[in-house]
N, C-alpha and C positions, 0 to 999 in steps of 0.2 A: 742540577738546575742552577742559573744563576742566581747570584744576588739581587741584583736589577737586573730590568731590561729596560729598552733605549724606545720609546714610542714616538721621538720627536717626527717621524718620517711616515708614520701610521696615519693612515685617512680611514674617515668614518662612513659606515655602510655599510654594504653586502661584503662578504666575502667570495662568496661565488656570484655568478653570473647571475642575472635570473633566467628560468627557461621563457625561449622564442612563445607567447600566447597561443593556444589552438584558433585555428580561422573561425568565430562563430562563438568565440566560448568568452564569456566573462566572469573573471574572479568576484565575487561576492562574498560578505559574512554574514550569514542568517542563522538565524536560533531556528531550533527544529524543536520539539515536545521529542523527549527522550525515548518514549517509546515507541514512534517512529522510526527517528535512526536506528534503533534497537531490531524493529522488524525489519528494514532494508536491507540491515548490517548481517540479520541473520539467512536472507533470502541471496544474499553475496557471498556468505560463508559457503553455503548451501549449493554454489556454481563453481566451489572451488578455486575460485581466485581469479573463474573466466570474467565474470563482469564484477565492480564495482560499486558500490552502496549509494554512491554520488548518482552514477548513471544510470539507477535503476529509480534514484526520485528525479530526475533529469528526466526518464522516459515518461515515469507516473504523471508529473507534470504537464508533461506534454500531448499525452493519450488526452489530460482531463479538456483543454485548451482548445486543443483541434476539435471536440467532440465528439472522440472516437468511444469516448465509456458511454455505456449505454444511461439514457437519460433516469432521472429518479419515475419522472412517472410514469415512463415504459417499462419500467424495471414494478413499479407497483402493477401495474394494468397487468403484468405477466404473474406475476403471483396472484392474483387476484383472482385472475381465468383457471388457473391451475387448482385452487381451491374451491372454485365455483364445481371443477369436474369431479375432482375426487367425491365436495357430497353430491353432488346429483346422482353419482354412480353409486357412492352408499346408500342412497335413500332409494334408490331403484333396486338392489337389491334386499332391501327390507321392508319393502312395500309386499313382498313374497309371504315373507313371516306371519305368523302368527301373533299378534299383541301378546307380552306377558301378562299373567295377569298380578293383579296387586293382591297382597296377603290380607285378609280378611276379607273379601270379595265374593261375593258369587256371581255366578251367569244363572 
């Protein structure tokens, strides 16, 4: 290594180039809740290197946006109906039964 070196001729900045933008894409800095990134990051892990963590809240994003995710309260009204059947169908098969009877009880 040298003793000095000579910086008079050194300009400040990038050292490399920066790369040409994506058509469409803007760099941003957002804070995310870690464990977020954490589930993205592992559902990226999980594609093996096919897609990335970025593009997969990029898509989540965009799914919510468009309105493609199913709304909250279709998503309630659908659970809602789904437990309405299951008792209806228990209560119709127990309407069959016999009452237990209660301990100290008589008929």
């Amino acid at each position: 290594m040298k003793e000095n070196y000579d910086f008079t001729k050194g300009r400040r900045g990038r050292v490399v180039s920066e790369p040409a933008p994506e058509s469409g894409k803007v760099r941003i800095t957002i804070r995310l809740d870690e464990d977020l990134v954490d589930h993205f990051g592992a559902i990226a892990d999980r594609s093996g290197g096919k897609v990335g963590y970025q593009t997969l809240i990029n898509s989540a994003l965009r799914e919510y946006v468009e309105g493609k995710l199913p709304k909250w309260e279709e998503t309630l009204r659908h659970i809602i109906r789904e437990e309405i059947g299951r008792n209806s169908a228990a209560s119709s098969s127990e309407r069959g039964k016999t009452p237990a009877r209660r301990e100290g009880t008589s008929r």
